[in-house]
C-alpha positions in Angstrom: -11.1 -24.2 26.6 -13.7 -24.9 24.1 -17.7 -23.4 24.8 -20.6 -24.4 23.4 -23.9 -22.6 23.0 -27.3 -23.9 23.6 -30.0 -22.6 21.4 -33.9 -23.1 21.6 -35.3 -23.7 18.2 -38.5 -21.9 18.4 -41.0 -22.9 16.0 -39.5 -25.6 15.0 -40.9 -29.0 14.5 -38.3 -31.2 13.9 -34.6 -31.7 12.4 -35.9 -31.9 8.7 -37.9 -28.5 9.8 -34.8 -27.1 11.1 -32.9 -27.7 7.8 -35.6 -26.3 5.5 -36.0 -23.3 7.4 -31.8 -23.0 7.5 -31.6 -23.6 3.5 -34.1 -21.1 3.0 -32.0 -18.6 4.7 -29.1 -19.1 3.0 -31.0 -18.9 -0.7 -32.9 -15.3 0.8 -28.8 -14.7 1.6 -27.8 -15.4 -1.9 -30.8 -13.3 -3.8 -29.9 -10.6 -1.3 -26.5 -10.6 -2.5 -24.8 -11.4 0.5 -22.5 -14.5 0.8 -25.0 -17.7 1.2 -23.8 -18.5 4.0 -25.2 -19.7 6.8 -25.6 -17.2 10.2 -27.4 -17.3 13.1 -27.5 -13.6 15.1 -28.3 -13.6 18.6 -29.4 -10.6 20.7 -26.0 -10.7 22.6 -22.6 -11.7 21.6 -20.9 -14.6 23.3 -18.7 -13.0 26.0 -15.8 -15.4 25.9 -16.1 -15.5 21.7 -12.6 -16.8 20.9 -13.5 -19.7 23.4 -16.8 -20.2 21.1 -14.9 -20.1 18.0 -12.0 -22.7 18.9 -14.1 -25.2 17.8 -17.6 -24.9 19.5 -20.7 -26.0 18.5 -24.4 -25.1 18.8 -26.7 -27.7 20.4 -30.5 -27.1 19.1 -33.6 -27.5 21.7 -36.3 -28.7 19.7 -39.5 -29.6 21.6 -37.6 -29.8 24.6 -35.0 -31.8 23.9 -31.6 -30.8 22.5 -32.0 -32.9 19.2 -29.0 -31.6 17.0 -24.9 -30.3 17.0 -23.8 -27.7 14.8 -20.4 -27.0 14.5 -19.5 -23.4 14.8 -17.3 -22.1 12.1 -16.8 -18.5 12.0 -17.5 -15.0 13.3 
């Protein structure tokens, strides 16, 4: 059974500020020498984690709302 996460983008205004602040990551990744890609640590790991990785997604809050869906695609 597949599980989702829900995540509350704090500090974030919008989609196209979600993005920016995502692509900015991944280029402090790459100067850092790590891999460029994408991560997003939480303070706890996701219990059921194989559950999570067979094909879940997170959904973003912003203002309230959950405004966006991204796919989860590895550990």
């Amino acid at each position: 059974m597949t599980v989702h996460l829900v995540k509350m983008a704090v500090g974030i205004d919008d989609l196209d500020h979600l993005a920016e602040v995502q692509k900015r990551r991944i280029a402090e990744s790459r100067q850092n020498g790590g891999t460029g890609q994408l991560r997003h640590l939480t303070r706890n790991a996701p219990r059921r984690a194989d559950e999570v990785l067979d094909g879940g997604s997170i959904y973003w809050i912003i203002k309230g709302h959950i405004r966006a869906r991204q796919r989860i695609v590895g550990p």
